[in-house]
C-alpha positions as CSV (number, residue, x, y, z in Angstrom):
1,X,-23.2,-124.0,90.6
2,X,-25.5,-122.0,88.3
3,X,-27.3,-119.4,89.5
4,X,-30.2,-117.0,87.7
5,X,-31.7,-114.4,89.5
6,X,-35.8,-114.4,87.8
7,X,-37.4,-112.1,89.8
8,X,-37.9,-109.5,92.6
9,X,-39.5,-109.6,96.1
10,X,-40.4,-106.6,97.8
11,X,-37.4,-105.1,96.1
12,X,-35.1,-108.2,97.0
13,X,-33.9,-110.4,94.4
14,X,-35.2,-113.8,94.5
15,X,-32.2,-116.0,93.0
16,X,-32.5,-119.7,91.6
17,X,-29.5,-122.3,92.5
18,X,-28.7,-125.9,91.8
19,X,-27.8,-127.6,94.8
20,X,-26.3,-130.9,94.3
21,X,-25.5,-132.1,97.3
22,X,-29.4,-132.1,98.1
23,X,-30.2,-133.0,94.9
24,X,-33.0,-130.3,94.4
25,X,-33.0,-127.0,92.7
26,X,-34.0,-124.1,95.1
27,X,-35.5,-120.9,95.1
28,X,-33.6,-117.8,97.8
29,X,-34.8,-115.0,99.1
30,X,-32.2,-113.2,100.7
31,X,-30.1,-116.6,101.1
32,X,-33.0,-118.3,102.3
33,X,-35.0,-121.3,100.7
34,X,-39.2,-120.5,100.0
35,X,-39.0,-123.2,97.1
36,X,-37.4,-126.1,96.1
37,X,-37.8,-128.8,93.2
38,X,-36.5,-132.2,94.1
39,X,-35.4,-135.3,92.0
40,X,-33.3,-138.1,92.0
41,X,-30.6,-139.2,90.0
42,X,-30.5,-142.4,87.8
43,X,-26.9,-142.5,86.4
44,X,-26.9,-145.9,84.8
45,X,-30.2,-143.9,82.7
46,X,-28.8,-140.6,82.8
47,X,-32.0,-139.2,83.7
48,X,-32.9,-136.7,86.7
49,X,-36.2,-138.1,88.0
50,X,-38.2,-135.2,89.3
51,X,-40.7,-136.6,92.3
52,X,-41.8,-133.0,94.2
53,X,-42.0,-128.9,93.8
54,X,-43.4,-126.4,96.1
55,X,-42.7,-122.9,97.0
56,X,-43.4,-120.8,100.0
57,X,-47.7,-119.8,100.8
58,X,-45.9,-116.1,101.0
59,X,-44.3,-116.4,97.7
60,X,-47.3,-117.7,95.9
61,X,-48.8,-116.3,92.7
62,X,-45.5,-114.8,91.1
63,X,-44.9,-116.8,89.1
64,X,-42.0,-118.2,90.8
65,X,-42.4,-122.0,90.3
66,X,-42.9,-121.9,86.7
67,X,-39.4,-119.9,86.5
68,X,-38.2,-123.1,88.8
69,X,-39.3,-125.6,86.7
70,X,-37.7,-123.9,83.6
71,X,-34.0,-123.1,85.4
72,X,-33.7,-127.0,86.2
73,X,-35.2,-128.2,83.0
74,X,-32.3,-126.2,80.6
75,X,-30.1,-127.0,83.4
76,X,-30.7,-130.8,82.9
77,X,-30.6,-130.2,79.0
78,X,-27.0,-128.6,79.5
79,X,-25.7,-131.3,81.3
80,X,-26.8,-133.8,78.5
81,X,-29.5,-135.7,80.9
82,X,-32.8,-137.1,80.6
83,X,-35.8,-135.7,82.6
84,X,-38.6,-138.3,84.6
85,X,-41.3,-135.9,85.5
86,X,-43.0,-137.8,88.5
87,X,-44.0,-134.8,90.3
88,X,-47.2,-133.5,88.7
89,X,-46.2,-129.7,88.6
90,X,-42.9,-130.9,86.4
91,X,-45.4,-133.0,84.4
92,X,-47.7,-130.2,83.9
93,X,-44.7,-127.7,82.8
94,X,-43.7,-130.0,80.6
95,X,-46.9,-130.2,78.8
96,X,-47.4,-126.7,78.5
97,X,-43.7,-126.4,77.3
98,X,-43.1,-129.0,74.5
99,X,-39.4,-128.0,73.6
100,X,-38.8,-130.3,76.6
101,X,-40.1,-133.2,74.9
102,X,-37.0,-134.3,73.0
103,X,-35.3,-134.9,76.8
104,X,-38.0,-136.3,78.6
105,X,-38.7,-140.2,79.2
106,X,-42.5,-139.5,81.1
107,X,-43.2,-142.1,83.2
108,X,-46.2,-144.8,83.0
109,X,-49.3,-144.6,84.7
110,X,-48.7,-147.5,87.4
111,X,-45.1,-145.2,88.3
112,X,-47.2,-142.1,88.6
113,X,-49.9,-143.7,90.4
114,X,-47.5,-145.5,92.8
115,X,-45.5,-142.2,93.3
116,X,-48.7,-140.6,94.6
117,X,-49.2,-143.9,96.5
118,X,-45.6,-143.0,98.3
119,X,-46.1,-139.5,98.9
120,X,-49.6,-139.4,100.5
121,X,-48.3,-142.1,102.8
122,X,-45.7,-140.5,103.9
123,X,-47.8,-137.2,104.3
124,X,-45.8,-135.4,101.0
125,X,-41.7,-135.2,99.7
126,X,-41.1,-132.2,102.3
């Protein structure tokens, strides 16, 4: 499992893991999870279709999500996968990064619209 450590809080080292068995890439404090990107895998596509991110109220502002979205992205790249960006903080990193583009398949409006369908409904991907 891969493991970057991107930043400090109060002093502490926040660290950034894949974790594969829950299919999401997380952010630790002290061996504890404030933040989390989640996907889903497609193998028969090879593509890891990202659907939610969030990160701890108390971590907010640091930065931390951005750092995230960029660990799981090169991650994905290393592995030789695609990336679906269905969550709209992926979709918006993604934009504002362009040297994903090459591994990205982004997803139609009616997916993006129905994905938001599926996760107001069901009160967000917590």
């Amino acid at each position: 499992m891969a493991t970057e450590t991107p930043a400090r809080y109060e002093n502490r080292p926040i660290a950034v893991v894949h974790n594969a068995d829950l299919r999401r890439y997380e952010l630790r404090d002290d061996g504890n999870t404030i933040g989390f990107t989640k996907y889903r895998y497609r193998s028969e596509q090879n593509q890891m279709v990202f659907v939610h991110t969030e990160v701890d109220d108390a971590y907010s502002g640091q930065g931390l999500a951005s750092q995230l979205a960029r660990f799981a992205l090169d991650d994905v790249r290393s592995m030789g996968r695609r990336i679906v960006p269905l969550c709209p903080y992926i979709r918006a990193y993604i934009r504002k990064h362009p040297g994903y583009a090459d591994i990205t398949d982004l997803p139609s409006e009616q997916q993006i619209e129905a994905h938001d369908r599926a996760e107001q409904a069901a009160g967000g991907a917590k």
